[in-house]
C-alpha positions as CSV (number, residue, x, y, z in Angstrom):
1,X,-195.8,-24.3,-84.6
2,X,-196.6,-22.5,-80.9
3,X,-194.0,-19.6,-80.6
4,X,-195.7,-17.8,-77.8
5,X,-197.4,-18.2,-74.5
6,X,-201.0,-16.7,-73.3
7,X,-201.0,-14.5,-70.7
8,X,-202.5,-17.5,-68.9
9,X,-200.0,-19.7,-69.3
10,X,-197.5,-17.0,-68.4
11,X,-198.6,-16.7,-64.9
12,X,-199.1,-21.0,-64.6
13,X,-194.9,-21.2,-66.1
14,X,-194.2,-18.1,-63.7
15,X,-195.7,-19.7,-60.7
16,X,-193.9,-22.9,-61.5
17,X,-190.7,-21.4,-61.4
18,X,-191.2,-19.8,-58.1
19,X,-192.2,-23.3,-56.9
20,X,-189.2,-24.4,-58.4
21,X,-186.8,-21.8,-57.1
22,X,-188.4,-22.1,-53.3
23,X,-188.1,-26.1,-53.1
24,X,-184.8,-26.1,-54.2
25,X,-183.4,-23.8,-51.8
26,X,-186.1,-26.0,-49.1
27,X,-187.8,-22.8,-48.9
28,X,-191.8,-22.8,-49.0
29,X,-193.4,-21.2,-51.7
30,X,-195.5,-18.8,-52.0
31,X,-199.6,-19.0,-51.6
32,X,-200.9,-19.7,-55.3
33,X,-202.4,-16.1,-56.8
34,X,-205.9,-15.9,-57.0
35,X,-207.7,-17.1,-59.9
36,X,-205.3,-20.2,-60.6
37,X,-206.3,-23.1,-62.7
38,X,-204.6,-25.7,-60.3
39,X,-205.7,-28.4,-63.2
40,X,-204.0,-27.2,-65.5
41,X,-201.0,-26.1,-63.0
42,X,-200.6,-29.9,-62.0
43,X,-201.4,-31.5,-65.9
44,X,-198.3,-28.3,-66.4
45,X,-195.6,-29.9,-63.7
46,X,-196.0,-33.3,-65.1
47,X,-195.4,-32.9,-68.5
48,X,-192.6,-30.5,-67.4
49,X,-191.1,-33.5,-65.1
50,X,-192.1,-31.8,-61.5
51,X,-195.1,-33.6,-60.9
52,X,-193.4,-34.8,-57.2
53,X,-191.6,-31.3,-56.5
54,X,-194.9,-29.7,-57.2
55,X,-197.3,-32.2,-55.4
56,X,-194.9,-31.7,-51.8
57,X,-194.7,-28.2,-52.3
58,X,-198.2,-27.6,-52.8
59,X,-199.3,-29.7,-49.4
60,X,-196.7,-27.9,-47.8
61,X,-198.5,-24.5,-48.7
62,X,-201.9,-26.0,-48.0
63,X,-200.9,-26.5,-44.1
64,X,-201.2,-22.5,-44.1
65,X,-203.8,-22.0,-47.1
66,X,-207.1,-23.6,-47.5
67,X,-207.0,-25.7,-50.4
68,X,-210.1,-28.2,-51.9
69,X,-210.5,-31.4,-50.2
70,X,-210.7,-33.0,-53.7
71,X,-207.0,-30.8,-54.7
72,X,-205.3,-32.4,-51.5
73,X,-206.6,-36.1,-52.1
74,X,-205.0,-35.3,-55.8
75,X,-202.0,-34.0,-54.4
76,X,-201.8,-36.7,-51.8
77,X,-202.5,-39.3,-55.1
78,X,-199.6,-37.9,-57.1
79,X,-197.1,-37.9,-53.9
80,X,-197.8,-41.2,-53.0
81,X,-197.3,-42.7,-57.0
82,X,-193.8,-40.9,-57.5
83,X,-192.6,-42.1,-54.1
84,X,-193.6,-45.2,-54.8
85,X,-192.0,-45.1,-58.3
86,X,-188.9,-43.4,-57.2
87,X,-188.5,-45.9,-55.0
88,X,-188.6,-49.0,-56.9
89,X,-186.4,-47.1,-59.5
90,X,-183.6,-46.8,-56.5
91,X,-184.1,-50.4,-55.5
92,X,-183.9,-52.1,-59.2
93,X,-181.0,-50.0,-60.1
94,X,-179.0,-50.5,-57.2
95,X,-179.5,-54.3,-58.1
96,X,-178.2,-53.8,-61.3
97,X,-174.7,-52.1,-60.3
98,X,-174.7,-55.0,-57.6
99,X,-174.7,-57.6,-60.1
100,X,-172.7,-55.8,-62.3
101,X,-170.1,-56.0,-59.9
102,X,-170.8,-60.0,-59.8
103,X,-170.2,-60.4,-63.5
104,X,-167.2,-58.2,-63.3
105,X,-169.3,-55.5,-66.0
106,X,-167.0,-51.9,-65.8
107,X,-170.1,-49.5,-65.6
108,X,-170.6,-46.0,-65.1
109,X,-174.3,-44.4,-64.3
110,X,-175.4,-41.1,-66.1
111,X,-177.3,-38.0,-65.4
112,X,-180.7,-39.5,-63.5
113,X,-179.0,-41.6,-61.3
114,X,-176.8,-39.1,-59.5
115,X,-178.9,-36.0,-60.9
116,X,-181.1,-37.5,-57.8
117,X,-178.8,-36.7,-55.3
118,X,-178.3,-32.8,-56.0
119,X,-182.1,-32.0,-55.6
120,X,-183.1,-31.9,-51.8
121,X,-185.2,-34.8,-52.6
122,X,-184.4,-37.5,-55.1
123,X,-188.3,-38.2,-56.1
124,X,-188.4,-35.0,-57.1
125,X,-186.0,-35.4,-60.4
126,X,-187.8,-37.9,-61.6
127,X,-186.4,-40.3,-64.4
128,X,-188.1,-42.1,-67.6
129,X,-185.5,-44.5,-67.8
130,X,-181.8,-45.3,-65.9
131,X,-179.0,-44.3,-68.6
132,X,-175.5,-46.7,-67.9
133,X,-172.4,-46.4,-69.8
134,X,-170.8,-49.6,-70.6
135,X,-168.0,-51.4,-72.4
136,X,-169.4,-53.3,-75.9
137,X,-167.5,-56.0,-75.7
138,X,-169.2,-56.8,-72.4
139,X,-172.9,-57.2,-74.4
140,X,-173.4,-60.6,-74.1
141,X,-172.6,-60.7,-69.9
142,X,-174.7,-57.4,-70.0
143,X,-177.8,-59.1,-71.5
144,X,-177.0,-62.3,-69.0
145,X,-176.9,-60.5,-65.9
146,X,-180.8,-58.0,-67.0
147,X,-181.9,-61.3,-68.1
148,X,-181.2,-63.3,-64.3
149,X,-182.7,-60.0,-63.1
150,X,-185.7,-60.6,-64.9
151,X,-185.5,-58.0,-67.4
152,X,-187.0,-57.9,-70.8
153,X,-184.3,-57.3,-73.7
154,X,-186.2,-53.9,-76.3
155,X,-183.7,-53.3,-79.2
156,X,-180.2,-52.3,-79.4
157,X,-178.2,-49.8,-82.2
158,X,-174.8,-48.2,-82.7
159,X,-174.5,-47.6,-79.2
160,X,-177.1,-48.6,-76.7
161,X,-178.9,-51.7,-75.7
162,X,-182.4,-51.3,-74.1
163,X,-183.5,-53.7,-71.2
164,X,-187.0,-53.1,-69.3
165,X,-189.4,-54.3,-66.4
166,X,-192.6,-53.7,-66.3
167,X,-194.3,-51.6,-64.7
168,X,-191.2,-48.4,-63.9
169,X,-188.2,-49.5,-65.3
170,X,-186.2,-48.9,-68.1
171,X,-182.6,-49.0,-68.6
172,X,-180.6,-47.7,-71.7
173,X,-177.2,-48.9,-71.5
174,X,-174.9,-46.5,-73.8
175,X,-171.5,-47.9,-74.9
176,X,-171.0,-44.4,-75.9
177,X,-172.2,-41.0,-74.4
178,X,-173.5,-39.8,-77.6
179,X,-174.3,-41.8,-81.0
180,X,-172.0,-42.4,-83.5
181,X,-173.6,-39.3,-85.9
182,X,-173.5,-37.5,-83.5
183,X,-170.3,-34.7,-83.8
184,X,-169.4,-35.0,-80.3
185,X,-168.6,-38.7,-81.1
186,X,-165.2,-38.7,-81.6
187,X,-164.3,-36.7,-78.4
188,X,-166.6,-38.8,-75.9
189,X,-165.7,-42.2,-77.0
190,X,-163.3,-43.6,-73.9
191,X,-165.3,-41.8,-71.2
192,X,-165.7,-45.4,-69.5
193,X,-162.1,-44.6,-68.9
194,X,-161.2,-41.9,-67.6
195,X,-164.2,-42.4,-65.1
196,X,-163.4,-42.4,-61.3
197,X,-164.1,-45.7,-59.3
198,X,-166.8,-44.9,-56.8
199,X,-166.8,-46.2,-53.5
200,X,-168.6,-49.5,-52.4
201,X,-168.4,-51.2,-55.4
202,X,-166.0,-53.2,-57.5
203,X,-167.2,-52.5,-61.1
204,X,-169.3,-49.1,-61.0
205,X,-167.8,-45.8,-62.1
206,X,-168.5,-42.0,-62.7
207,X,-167.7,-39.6,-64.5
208,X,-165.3,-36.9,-62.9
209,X,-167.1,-33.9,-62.3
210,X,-166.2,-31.5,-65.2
211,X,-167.1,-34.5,-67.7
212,X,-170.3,-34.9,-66.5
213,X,-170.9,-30.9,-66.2
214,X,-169.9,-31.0,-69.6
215,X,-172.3,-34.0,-70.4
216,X,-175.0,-32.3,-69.2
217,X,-174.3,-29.6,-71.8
218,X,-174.0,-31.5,-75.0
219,X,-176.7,-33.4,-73.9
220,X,-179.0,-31.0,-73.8
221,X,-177.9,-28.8,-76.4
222,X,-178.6,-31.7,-78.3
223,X,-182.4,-31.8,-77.0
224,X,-182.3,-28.1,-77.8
225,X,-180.9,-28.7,-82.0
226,X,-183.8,-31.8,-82.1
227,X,-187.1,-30.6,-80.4
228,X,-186.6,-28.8,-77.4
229,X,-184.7,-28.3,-73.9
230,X,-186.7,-28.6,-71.0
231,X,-186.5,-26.5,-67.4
232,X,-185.5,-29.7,-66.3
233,X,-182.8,-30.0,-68.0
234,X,-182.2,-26.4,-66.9
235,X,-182.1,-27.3,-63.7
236,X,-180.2,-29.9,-63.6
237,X,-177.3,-28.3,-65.0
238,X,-177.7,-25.1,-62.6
239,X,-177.7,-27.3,-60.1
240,X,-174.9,-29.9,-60.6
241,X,-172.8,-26.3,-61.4
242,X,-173.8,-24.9,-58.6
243,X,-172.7,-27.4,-56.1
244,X,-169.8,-28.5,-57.6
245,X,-168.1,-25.1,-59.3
246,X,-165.9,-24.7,-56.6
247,X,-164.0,-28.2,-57.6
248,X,-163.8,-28.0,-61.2
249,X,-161.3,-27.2,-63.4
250,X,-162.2,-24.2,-64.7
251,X,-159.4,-24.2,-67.5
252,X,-160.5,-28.1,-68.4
253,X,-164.1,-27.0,-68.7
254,X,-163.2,-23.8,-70.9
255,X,-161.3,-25.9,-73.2
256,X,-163.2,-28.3,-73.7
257,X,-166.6,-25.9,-74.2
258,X,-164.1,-23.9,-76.8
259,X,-163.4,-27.3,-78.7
260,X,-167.5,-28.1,-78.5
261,X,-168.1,-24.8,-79.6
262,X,-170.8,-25.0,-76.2
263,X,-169.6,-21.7,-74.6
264,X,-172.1,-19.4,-75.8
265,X,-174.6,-22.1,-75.1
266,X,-173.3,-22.3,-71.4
267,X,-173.3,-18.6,-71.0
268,X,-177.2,-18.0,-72.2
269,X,-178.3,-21.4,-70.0
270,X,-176.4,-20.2,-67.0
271,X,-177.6,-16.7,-67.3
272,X,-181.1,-17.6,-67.8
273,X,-180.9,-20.3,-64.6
274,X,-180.0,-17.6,-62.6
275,X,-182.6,-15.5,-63.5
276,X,-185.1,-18.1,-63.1
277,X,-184.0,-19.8,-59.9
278,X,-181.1,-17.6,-57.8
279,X,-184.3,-15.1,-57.0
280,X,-187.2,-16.0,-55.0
281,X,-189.2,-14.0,-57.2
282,X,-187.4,-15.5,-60.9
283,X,-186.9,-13.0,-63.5
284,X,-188.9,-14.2,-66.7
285,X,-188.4,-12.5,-70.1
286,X,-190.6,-14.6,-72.1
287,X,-188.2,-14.3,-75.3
288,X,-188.3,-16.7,-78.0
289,X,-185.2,-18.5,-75.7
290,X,-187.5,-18.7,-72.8
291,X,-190.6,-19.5,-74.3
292,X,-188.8,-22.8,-76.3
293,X,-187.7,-24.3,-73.3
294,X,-191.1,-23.7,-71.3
295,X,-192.7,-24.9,-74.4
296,X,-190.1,-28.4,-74.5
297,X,-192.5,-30.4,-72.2
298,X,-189.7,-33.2,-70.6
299,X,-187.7,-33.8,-73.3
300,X,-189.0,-31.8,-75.6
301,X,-191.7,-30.9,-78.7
302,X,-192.9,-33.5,-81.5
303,X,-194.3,-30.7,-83.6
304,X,-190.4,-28.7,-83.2
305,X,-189.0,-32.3,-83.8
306,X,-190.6,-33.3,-86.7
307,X,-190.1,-29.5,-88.2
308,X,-186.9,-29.9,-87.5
309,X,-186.2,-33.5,-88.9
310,X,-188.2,-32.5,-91.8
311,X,-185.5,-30.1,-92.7
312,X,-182.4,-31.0,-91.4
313,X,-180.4,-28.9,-89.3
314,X,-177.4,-29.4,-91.2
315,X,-178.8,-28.3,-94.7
316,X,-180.6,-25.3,-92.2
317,X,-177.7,-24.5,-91.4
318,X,-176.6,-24.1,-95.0
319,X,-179.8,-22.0,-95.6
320,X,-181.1,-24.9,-97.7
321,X,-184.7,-25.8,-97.6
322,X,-186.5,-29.5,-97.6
323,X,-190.0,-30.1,-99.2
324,X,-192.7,-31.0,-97.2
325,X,-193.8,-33.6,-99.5
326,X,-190.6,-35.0,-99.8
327,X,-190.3,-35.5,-96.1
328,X,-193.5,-36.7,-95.9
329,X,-193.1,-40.0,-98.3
330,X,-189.9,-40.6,-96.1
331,X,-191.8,-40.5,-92.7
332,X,-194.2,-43.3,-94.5
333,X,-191.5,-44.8,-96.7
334,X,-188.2,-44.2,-94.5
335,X,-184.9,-45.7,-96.2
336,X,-182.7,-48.5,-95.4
337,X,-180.6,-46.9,-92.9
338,X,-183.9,-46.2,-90.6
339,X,-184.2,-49.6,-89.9
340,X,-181.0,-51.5,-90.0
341,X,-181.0,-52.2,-86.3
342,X,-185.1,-52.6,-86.1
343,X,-184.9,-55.0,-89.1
344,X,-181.6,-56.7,-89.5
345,X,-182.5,-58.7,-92.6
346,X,-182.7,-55.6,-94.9
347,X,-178.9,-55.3,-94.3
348,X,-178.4,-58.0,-96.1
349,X,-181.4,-58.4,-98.3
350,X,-181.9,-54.8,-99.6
351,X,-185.0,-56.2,-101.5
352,X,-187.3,-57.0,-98.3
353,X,-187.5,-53.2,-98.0
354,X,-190.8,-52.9,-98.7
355,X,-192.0,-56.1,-96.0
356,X,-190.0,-53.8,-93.2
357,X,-192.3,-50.8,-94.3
358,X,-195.2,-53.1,-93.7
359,X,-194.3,-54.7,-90.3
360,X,-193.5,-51.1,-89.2
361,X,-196.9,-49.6,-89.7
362,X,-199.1,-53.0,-89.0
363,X,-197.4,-53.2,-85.7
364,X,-197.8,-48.7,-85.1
365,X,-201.0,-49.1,-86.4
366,X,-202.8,-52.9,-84.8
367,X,-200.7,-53.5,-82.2
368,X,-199.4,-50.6,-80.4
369,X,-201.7,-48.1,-81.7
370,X,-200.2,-45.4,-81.1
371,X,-200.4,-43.7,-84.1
372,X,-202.2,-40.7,-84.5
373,X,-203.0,-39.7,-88.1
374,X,-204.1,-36.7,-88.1
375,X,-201.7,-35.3,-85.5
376,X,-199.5,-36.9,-87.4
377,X,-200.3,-35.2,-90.9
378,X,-200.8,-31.7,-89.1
379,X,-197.4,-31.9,-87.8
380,X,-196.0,-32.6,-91.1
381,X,-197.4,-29.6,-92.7
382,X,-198.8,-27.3,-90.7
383,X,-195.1,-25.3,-90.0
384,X,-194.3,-22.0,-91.7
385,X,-190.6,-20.6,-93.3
386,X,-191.1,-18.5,-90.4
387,X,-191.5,-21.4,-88.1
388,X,-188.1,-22.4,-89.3
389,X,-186.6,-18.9,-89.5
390,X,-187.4,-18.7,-86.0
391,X,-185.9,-22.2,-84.9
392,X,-182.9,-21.0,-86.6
393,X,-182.8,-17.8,-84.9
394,X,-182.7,-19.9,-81.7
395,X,-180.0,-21.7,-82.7
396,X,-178.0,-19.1,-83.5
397,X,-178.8,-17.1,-80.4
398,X,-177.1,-19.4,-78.8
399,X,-174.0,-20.8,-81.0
400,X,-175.6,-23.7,-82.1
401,X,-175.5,-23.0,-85.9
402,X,-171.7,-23.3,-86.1
């Protein structure tokens, strides 16, 4: 598993970050330092979620600095699609709170959707999917009013049902903030209602501001425990606590982070978000910390997830080891409890096991295609006890083994 960065990629994360730090305080950044590989800069920003921040900033710079003609037709190509995706985001989500409202559906948006309004432009958080907190027992009127929308129902499990529309958008609604496994469960389950009402509707919600802050954290640190946390994700929480700090509850927010055993987790993310994006030149350390996260793409790593799946943090945790051929037959032959939503009938017919194995990988493997076998095999066993020893460091570093 990739524990360290080039010198290369050093100075492409580094630049980033002062992109990053200028836009955000609607500064412009600084001229790009010779010898930059502006490919691999922009291929860089989109896998890292800033394709639009990085786009604007670098048009902005090119008034003043003599770019390519064929780099400012790119950056003028990548503008123009996240505007245009941004914007039909905005406009199909907005419908869906409207007619929420209209069926009388008590709703409460997440992170993207108000994430948007604490960058100086909202294109540039960009968003895979809407994420909506919901009451259960309101399914059935929740899959009425997507389906009168024009929506396309995906799946559902313990806690979320998934609604899309070609080509942008993709809704998650959550009747819980976390899943049931999860060991945050029990202390998130009736955030629906203790939400605030917002203005201008009848039926839409929010979370108050320390619940969200505090969202954000368990949120990612559960990104960070299952493949990586992103400088997104970073970002986002420096900047939802640093504009709204001066109204929390600081004494809420402490005892809560004591209960989620989160406040070493806050104190590292904080101090390293300051570092990175307080200065207009960010202080980089490169440590193992740092590197993880610029290494977590978006949402994070599928070599560090599968590592880590193959293992299990919780047996990591207890210094307990997993064979990789053990985890390998599961990944082909997962058991009953990997599919119970996917394929209902096994629930009650244990027996058809082996028929939901089948219609798994003929529809991975003919119709989506999307598997990749050798990736798929190298990722399985190409890790290292140190690759783990080193995961675990991380998660110690930071409070997450206890």
């Amino acid at each position: 598993m990739k524990r360290t960065l080039t010198d290369d990629e050093k100075n492409i994360f580094e630049y980033l970050l002062k992109i990053i730090s200028a836009t955000i305080k609607e500064k412009q950044s600084p001229v790009p330092y010779e010898g930059i590989n502006y490919k691999i800069l922009l291929k860089t920003a989109e896998i890292c979620g800033f394709a639009s921040l990085v786009s604007n900033a670098l048009l902005e710079v090119g008034r003043k600095y003599d770019f390519p003609k064929e780099l400012v037709a790119k950056l003028k190509s990548i503008q123009g699609q996240q505007l245009l995706i941004d914007g039909v985001l905005c406009y199909e989500v907005e419908k869906i709170l409207r007619i929420f409202d209209k069926y009388k559906i008590k709703n409460a948006p997440l992170k993207g959707y108000f994430l948007k309004n604490e960058y100086p432009r909202s294109d540039f958080r960009s968003v895979s999917d809407f994420d909506i907190l919901f009451d259960k027992s309101q399914t059935e009127l929740v899959r009425k009013a997507f389906s009168e929308l024009g929506y396309e129902y995906v799946q559902d499990d313990d806690t979320q049902c998934h609604f899309r529309k070609l080509p942008y958008t993709y809704i998650e609604m959550h009747s819980s903030l976390v899943h049931k496994d999860n060991k945050y469960y029990k202390y998130l389950q009736n955030q629906l209602y203790t939400a605030v009402k917002r203005n201008g509707y009848e039926f839409s919600y929010q979370l108050r501001d320390e619940d969200h802050y505090l969202y954000l954290l368990i949120h990612s640190s559960n990104h960070f425990c299952k493949g990586g946390m992103s400088i997104r994700m970073m970002l986002d929480i420096y900047l939802f606590y640093k504009h709204h700090k001066n109204n929390f509850d600081i004494e809420y927010i402490y005892k809560k982070l004591d209960l989620y055993g989160l406040k070493r987790f806050e104190k590292k993310v904080l101090q390293v978000c300051e570092n990175w994006f307080e200065n207009d030149c960010p202080v980089i350390t490169f440590d193992d910390f740092e590197t993880y996260i610029m290494l977590s793409c978006t949402l994070g790593r599928l070599d560090a997830s599968i590592m880590i799946d193959s293992q299990n943090v919780e047996k990591l945790k207890k210094g307990e080891r997993r064979s990789k051929l053990a985890y390998f037959m599961e990944s082909i032959f997962p058991p009953i409890k990997a599919y119970k939503y996917r394929f209902t009938y096994i629930n009650k017919y244990p027996f058809l096991l082996p028929v939901a194995w089948a219609s798994h990988w003929i529809d991975r493997i003919f119709i989506r295609k999307d598997v990749n076998l050798k990736r798929g095999i190298k990722n399985r066993i190409s890790y290292s006890n140190d690759d783990v020893d080193y995961f675990y460091s991380l998660l110690n570093e930071v409070g997450l083994n206890e």
